[in-house]
C-alpha positions in Angstrom: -191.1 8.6 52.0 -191.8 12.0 53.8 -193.2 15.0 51.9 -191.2 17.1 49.9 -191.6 20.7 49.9 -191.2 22.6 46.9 -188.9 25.4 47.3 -191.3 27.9 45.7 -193.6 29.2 48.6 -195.6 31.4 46.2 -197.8 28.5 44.9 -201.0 31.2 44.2 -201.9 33.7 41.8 -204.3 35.8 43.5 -207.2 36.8 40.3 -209.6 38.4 43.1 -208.6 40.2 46.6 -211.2 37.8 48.2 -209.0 34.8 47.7 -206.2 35.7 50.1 -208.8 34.9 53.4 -208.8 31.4 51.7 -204.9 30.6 51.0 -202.2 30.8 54.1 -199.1 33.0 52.7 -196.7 30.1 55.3 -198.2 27.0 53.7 -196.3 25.9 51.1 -197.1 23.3 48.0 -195.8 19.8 48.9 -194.9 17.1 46.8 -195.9 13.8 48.4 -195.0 11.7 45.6 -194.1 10.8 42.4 -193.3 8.3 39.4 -196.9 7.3 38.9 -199.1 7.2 34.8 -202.0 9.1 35.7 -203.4 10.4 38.7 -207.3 10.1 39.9 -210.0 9.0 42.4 -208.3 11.2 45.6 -210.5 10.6 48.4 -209.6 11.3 52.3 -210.3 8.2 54.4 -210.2 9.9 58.4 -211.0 6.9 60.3 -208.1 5.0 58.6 -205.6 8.3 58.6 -204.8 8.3 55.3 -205.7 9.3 51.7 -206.9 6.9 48.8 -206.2 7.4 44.9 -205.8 5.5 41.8 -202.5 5.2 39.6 -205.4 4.7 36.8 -203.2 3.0 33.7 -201.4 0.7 36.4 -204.7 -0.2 37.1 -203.5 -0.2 41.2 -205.1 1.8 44.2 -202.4 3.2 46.4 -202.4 4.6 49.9 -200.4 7.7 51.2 -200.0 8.5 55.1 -198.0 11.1 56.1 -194.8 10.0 57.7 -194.9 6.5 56.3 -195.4 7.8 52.7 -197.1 5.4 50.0 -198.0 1.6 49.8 -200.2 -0.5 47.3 -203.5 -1.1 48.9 -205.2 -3.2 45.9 -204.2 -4.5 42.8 -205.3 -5.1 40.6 -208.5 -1.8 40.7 -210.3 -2.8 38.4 -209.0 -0.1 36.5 -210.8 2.0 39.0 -211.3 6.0 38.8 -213.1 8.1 41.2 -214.2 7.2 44.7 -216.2 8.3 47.5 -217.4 7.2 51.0 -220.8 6.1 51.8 -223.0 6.9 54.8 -221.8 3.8 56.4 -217.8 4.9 55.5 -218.1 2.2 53.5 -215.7 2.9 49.8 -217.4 3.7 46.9 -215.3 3.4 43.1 -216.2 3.4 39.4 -214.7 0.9 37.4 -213.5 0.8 34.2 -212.9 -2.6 33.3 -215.9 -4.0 34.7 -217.9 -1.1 33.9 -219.3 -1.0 37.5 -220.5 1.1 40.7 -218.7 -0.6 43.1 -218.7 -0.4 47.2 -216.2 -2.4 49.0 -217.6 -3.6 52.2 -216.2 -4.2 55.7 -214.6 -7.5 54.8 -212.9 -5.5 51.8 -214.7 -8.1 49.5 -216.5 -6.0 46.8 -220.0 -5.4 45.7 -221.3 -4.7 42.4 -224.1 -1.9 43.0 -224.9 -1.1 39.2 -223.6 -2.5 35.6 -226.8 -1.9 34.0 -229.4 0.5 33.0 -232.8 -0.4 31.0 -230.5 -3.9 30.8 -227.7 -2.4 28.6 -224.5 -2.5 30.2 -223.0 0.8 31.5 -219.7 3.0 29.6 -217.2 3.4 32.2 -218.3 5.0 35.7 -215.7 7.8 35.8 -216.4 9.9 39.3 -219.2 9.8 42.1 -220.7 12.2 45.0 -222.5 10.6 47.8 -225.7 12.4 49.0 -227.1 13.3 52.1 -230.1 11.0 51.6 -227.6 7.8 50.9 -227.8 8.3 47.1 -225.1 7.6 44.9 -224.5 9.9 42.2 -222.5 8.6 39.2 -221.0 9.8 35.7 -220.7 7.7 33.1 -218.5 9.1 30.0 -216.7 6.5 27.9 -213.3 7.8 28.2 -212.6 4.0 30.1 -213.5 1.7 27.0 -212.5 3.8 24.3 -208.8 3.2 24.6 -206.2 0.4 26.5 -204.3 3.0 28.5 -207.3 3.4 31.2 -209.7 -0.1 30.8 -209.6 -1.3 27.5 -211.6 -1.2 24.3 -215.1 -2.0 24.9 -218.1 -1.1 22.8 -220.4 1.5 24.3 -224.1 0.4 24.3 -225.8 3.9 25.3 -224.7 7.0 25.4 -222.9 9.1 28.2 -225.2 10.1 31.3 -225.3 10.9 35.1 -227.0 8.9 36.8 -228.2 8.1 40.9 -228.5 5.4 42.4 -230.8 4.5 45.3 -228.9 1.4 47.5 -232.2 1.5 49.8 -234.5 0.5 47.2 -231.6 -1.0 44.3 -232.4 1.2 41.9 -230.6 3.2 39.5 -231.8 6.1 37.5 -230.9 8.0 34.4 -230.8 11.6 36.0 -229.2 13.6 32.8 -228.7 11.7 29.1 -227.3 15.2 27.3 -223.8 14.8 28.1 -220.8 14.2 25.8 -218.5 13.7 28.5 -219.7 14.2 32.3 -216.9 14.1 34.6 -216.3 14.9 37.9 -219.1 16.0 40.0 -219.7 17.7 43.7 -222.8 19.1 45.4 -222.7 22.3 47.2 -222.4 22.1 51.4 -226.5 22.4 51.3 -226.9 20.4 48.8 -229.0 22.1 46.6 -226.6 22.4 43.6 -225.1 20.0 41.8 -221.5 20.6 39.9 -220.9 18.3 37.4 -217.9 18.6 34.6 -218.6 18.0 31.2 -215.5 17.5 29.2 -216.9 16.6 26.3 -215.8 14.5 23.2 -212.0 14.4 23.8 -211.7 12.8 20.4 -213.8 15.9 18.2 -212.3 18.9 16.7 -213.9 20.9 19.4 -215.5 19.4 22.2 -218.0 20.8 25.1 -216.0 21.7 28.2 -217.3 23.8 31.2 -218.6 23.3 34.5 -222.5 22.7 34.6 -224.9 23.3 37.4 -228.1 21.7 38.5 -230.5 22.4 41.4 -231.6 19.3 43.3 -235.2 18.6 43.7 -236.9 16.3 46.2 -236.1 12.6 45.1 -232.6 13.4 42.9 -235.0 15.4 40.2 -232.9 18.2 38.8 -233.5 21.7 37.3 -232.2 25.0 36.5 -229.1 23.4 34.0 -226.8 26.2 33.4 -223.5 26.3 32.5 -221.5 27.2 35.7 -217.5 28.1 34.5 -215.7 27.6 31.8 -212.3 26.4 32.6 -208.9 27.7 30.9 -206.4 26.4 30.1 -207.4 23.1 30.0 -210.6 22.4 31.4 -212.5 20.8 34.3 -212.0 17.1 35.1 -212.6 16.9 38.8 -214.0 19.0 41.2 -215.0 19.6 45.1 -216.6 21.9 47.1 -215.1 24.0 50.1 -217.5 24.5 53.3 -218.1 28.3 52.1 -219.5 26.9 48.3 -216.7 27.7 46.8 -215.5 25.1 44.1 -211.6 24.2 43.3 -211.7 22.5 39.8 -208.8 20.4 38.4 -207.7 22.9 35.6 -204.7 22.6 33.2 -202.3 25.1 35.1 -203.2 23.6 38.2 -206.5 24.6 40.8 -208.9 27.0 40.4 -210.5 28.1 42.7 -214.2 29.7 41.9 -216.9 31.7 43.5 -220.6 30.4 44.5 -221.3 33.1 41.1 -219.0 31.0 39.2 -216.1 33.6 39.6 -212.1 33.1 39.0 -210.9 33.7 42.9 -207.6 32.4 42.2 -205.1 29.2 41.2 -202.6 26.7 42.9 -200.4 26.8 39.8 -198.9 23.2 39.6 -195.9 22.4 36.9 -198.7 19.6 35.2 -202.1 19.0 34.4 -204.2 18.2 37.1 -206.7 15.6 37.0 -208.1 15.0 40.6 -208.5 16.5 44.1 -209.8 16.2 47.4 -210.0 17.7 51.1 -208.5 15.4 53.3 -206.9 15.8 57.0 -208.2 15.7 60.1 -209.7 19.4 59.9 -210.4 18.7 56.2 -208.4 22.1 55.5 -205.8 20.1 53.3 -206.0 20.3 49.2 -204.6 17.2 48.0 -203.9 17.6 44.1 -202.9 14.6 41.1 -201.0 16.4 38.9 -200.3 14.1 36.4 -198.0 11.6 37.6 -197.3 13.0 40.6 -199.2 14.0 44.1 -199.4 17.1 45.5 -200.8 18.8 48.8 -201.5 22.3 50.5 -203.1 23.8 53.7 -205.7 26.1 53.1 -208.1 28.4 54.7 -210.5 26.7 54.6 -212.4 23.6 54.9 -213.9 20.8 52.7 -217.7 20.6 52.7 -218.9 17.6 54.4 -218.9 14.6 52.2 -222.4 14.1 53.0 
């Protein structure tokens, strides 16, 4: 099926001057696809030409490549979420079900990297970031096993942490335990910063959402917490990082795109909430966007930081 374009061109609302050298006024919002439950784990996979992503409650990985449209690459997930390439291209997924960092190798047989810390089982790995160094950086939130919509009812046996995890040496490590609900995460094209989304208690009266921001020591050891953005309407689920540090955060109107100070630039409005995104294309200067149920793209002006 080959990309529909939306027949509304003006996609942006523009919040700061600055954000009209990052947008292209001829690019307009595409819809790639549609008819899925829920919409996550986008990641750009340039060797293979085509981009990755979960229908997470139909617990099925799909693959979209423009001009052929999309296709079921594996089923069932694992009720898989968010996903990443390792050093070695090699795909990197949280699981829900199995409550699991998993890396599928070159044989597409899978690996489990981590289901345990301290020798309780994990929640339900929800996003990951791959390092430069090779470590794999993981949120754990227990949105996957406390409902049968995205993994099933499971019960939790620590609390919600990030953590990294060292495939060199097999170990994993609790990096930060004071999270309600960390979500999606990205580090900043240096590598200094980390992003990381706390969402919070979905099922309290008011629960913790904003963007939080760590600097990166030698060996994973973070400092400086802060609280980065808070996101509105809606709040911040995933995240990624443009090659000028900006960050475009899922939001409930669509993306919003934020400065290195934590500044409102501007949005992509999208008609639903959006869960996921990623840079993808061959110059890593396409958005792709799950809204919901459906998927989205745009050109920008400007390109994804490196994965690595």
């Amino acid at each position: 099926m080959a990309a529909q374009l939306l027949v509304d061109y003006d996609a942006f609302e523009i919040v700061d001057p600055s954000f009209t050298r990052l947008i292209l006024d001829n690019a307009p919002l595409e819809r790639l696809a549609e008819g899925f439950r829920w919409l996550e784990g986008l990641v750009w996979m340039g060797d293979w030409n085509c981009l990755l992503f979960q229908d997470l409650p139909s617990d099925r990985t799909m693959m979209w490549r423009d001009g052929e449209g999309v296709s079921l690459w594996r089923s069932p997930s694992h009720f898989a979420n968010g996903q990443a390439r390792d050093r070695e291209g090699r795909l990197i997924s949280c699981s829900h079900r199995l409550r699991a960092l998993l890396r599928t190798e070159y044989d597409g047989s899978l690996t489990v990297l981590a289901d345990r810390h301290d020798g309780k089982r994990l929640n339900s790995p929800n996003d990951v970031a791959v390092a430069a160094d090779g470590a794999i950086w993981f949120t754990d939130p227990l949105y996957g096993i406390s409902n049968d919509y995205e993994g099933g009812v499971q019960a939790s046996e620590q609390r919600p942490a990030l953590y990294r995890f060292d495939p060199r040496r097999n170990l994993l490590q609790a990096a930060a335990r004071d999270f309600d609900g960390p979500n999606g995460l990205a580090f900043s094209p240096d590598q200094s910063l980390l992003y990381v989304a706390e969402t919070g208690d979905q099922t309290g009266p008011d629960p913790k959402q904003y963007i939080r921001v760590f600097r990166v020591g030698e060996g994973g050891a973070l400092s400086g917490d802060e609280i980065f953005h808070r996101v509105a309407p809606g709040y911040c689920d995933g995240l990624k990082v443009d090659a000028n540090g900006n960050i475009w955060s899922s939001a409930g109107d669509g993306v919003h795109c934020l400065s290195p100070r934590g500044e409102l630039l501007g949005k992509i409005r999208i008609p639903y909430r959006v869960s996921n995104l990623c840079f993808g294309g061959p110059a890593r200067n396409r958005l792709f966007i799950g809204g919901s149920h459906t998927l989205y793209a745009i050109y920008l002006n400007t390109r994804g930081a490196t994965p690595y």
